[in-house]
VOPAGU-2260 file (C-alpha; in pm, 1 decimal, decimal comma):
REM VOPAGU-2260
SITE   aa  ch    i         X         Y         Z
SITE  UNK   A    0       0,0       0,0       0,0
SITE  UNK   A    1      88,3     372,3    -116,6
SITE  UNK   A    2     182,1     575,6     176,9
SITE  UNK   A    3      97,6     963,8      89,0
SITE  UNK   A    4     317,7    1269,8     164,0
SITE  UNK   A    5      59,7    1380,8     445,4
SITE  UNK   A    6      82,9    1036,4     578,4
SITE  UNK   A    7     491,9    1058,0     590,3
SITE  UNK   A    8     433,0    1435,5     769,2
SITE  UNK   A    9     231,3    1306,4    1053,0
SITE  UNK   A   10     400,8    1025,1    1115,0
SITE  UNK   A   11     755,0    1245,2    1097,6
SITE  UNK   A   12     504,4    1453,7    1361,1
SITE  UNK   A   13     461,1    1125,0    1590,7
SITE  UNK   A   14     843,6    1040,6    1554,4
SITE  UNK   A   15     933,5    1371,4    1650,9
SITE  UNK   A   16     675,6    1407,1    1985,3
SITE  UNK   A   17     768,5    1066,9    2083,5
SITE  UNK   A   18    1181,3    1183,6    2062,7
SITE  UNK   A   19    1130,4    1465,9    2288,7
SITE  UNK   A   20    1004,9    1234,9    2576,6
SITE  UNK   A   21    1361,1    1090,2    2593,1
SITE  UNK   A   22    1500,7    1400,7    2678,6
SITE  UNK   A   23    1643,9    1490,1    2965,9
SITE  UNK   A   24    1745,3    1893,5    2894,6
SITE  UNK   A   25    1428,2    2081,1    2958,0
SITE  UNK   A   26    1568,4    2327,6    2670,0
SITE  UNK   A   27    1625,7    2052,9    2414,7
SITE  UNK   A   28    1299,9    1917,9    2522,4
SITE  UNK   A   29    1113,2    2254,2    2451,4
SITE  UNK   A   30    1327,0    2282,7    2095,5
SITE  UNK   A   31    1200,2    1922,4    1981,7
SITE  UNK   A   32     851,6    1900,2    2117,3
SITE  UNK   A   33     771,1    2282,2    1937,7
SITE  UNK   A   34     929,1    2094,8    1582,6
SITE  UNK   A   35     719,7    1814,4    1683,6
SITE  UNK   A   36     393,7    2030,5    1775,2
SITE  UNK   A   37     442,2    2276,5    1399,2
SITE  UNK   A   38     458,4    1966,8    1243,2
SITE  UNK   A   39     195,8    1817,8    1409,6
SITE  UNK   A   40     -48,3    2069,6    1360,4
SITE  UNK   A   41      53,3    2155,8     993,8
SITE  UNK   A   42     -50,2    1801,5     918,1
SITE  UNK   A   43    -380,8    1889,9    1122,4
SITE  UNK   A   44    -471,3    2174,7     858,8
SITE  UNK   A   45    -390,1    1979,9     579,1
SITE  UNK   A   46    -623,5    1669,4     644,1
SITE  UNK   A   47    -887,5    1901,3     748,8
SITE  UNK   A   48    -846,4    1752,7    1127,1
SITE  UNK   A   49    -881,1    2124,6    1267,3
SITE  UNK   A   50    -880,8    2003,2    1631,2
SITE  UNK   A   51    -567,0    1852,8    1572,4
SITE  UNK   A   52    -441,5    2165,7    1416,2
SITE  UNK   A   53    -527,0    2395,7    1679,3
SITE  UNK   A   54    -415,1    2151,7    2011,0
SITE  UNK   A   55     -89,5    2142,5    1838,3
SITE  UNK   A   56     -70,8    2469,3    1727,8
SITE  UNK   A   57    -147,7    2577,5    2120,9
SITE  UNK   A   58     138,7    2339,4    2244,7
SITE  UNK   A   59     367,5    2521,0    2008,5
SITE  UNK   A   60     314,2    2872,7    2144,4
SITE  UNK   A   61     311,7    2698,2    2453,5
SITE  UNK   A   62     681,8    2539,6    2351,5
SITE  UNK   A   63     746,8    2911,8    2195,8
SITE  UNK   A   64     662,6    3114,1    2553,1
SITE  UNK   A   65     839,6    2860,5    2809,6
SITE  UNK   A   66    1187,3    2864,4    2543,9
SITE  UNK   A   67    1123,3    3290,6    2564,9
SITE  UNK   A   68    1128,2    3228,4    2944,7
SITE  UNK   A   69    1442,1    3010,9    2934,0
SITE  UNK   A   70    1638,5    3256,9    2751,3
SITE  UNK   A   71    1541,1    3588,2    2924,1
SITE  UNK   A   72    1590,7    3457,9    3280,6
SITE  UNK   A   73    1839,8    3642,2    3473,8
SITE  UNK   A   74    1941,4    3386,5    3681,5
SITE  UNK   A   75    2181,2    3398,3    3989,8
SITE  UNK   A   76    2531,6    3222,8    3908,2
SITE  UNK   A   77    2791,9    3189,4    4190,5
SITE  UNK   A   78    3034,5    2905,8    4318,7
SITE  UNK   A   79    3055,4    2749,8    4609,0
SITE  UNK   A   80    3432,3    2597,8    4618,1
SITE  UNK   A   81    3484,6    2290,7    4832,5
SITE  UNK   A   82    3788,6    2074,9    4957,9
SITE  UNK   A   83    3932,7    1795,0    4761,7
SITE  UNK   A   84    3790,0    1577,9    5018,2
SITE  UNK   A   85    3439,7    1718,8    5062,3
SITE  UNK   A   86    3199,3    1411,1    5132,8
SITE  UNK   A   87    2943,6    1603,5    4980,9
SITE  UNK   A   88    3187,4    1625,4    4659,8
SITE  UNK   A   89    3262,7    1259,4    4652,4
SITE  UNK   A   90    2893,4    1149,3    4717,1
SITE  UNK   A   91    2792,9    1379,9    4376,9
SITE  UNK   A   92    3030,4    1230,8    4189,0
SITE  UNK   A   93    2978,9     877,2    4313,4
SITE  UNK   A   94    2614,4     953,7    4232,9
SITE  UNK   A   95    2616,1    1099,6    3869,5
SITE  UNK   A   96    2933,8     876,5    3762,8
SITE  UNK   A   97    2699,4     669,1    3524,6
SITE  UNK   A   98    2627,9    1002,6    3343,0
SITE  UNK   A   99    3000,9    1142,1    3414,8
SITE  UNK   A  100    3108,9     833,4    3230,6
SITE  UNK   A  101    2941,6     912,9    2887,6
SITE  UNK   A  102    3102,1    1248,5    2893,2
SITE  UNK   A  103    3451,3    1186,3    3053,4
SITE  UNK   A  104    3489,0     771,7    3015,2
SITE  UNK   A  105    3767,2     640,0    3216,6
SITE  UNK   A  106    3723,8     935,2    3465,8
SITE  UNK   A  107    3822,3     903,8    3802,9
SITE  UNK   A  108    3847,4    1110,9    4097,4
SITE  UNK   A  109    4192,3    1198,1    4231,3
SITE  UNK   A  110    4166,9    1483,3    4506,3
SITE  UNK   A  111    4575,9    1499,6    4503,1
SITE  UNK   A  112    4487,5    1679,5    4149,9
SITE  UNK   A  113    4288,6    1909,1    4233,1
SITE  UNK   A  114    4379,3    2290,8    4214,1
SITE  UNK   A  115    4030,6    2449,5    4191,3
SITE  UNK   A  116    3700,6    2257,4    4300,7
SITE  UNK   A  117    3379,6    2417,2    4251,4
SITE  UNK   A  118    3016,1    2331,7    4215,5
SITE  UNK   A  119    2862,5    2607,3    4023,2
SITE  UNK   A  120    2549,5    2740,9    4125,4
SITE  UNK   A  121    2211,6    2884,8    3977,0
SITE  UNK   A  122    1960,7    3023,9    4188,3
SITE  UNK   A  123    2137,9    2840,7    4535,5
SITE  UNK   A  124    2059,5    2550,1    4329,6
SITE  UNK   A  125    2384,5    2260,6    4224,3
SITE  UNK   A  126    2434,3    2297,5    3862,6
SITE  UNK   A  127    2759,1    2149,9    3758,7
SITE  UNK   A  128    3086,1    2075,1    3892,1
SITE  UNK   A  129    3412,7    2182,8    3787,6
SITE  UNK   A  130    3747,8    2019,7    3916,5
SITE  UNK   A  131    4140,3    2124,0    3769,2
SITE  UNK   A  132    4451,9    2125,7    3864,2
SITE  UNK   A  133    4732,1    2373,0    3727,2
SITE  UNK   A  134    5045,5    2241,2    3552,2
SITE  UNK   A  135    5327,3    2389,0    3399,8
SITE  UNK   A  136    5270,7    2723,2    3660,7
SITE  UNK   A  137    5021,1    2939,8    3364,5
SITE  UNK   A  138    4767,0    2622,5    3259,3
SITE  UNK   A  139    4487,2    2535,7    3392,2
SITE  UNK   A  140    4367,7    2171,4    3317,8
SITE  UNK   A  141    4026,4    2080,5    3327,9
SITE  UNK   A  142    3994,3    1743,7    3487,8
SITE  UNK   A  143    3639,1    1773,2    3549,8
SITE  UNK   A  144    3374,3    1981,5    3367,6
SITE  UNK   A  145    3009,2    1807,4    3456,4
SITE  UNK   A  146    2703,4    1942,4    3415,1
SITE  UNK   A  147    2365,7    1817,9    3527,4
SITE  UNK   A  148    2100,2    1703,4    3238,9
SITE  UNK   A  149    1914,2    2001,7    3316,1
SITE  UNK   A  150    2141,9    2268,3    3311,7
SITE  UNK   A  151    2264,5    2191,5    2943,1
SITE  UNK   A  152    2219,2    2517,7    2748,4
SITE  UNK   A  153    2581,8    2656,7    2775,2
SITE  UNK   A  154    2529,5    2908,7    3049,0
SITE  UNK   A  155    2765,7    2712,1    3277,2
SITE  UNK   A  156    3034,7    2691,1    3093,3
SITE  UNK   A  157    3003,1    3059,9    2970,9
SITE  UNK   A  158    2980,8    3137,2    3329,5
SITE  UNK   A  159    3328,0    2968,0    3409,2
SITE  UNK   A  160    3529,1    3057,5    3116,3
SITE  UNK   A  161    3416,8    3393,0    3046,4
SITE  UNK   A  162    3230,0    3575,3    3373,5
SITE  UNK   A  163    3533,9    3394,5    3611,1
SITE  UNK   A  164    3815,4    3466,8    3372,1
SITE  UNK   A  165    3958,4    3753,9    3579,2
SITE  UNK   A  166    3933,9    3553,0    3891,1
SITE  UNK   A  167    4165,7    3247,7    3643,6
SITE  UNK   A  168    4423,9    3548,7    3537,3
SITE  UNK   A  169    4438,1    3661,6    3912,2
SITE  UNK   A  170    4518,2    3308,7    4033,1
SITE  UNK   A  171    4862,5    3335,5    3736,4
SITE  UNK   A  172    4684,6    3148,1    3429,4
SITE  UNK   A  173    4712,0    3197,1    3096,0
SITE  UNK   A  174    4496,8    2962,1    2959,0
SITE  UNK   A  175    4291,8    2674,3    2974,2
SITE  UNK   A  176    4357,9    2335,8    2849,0
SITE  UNK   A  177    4093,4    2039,5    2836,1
SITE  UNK   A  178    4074,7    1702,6    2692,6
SITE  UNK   A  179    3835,4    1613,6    2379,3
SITE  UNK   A  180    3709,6    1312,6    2576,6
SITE  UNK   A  181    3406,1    1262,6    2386,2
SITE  UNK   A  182    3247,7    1364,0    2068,8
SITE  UNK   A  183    2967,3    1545,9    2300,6
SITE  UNK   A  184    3193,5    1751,3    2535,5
SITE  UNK   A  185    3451,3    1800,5    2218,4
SITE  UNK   A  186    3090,8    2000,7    2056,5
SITE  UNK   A  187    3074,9    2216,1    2437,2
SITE  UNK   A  188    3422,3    2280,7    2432,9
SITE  UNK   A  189    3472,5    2427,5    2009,1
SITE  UNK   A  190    3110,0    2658,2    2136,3
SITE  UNK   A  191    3305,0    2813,9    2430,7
SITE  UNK   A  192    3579,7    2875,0    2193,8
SITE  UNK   A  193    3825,4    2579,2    2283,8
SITE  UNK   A  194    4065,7    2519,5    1990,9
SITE  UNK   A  195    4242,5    2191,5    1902,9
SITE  UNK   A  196    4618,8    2208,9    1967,3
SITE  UNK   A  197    4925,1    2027,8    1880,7
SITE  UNK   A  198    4900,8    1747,7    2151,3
SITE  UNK   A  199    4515,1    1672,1    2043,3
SITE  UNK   A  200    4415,5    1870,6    2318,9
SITE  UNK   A  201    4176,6    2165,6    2335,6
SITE  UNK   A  202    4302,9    2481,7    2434,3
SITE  UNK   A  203    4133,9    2856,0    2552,2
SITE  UNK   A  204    4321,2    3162,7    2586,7
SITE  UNK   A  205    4259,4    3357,8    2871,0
SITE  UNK   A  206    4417,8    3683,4    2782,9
């Protein structure tokens, strides 16, 4: 049996709606159910299912309002640095390695590393943590660069490499070196402007 274009539209719809479920980011969520929801309800109008159209039309503007709310939050960043040994520090990790794992395979914690250790914060609530230790006096290696499922829309990450920069300069660094570990966190660090060097390595100057 023929399957029509309209028929290949809403069923692109369903694939779509039923992707977003799986994710975890509440901004890729939003991003992915409004494609799904447009699509959805374009195929609504063009079988003449109008209730269809307009439900899905509504969940898009709903999509469209909550991603406007994402974006123009002011929200409060700060750290809250901890000792290499913080039990609360181990337990996180210890807790999230599954996910740590996917990002940062082989990863494992070594407090005798550890220069700076910091769990960033939005709102008093944990976002991420960041662990590094400093080597050769002026670099900063990133050991540790986690972020919750969340908290994935960049703002971390512009928060630490670009609103604590001063603080990195004031502590004697001159850059900021970090290892492609996985395709994923290779995509985060070339968007904060990390740049492949001669070792394979991904490097970010500070000055």
């Amino acid at each position: 049996m023929d399957i029509s274009i309209l028929q290949w539209v809403g069923y692109l719809a369903s694939v779509i709606i039923a992707a977003s479920m799986t994710i975890n980011s509440i901004l890729k969520f939003r991003w992915i159910n409004l494609a799904g929801a447009v699509t959805f309800s374009t195929y609504g109008f063009l079988i003449g299912a109008l209730p269809v159209g307009f439900l899905n039309g509504f969940i898009a503007f709903v999509d469209i309002y909550y991603l406007y709310s994402i974006y123009s939050k002011k929200e409060v960043f700060e750290i809250l640095e901890v000792r290499a040994d913080n039990r609360y520090l181990m337990r996180f990790l210890q807790f999230h390695d599954k996910d740590i794992q996917k990002f940062f395979p082989g990863f494992a914690y070594k407090p005798e590393m550890n220069t700076v250790s910091f769990f960033i914060l939005r709102d008093m609530a944990v976002a991420g943590i960041f662990l590094a230790h400093r080597e050769k006096e002026h670099c900063l290696v990133v050991g540790l660069d986690y972020v919750l499922p969340e908290y994935r829309d960049f703002k971390n990450g512009k928060f630490i490499y670009l609103r604590l920069r001063d603080r990195f300069i004031g502590d004697g660094f001159k850059k900021v070196i970090a290892e492609g570990s996985s395709e994923k966190y290779t995509t985060y660090l070339k968007k904060l402007g990390f740049s492949p060097n001669q070792e394979g390595l991904y490097e970010r100057e500070l000055y």
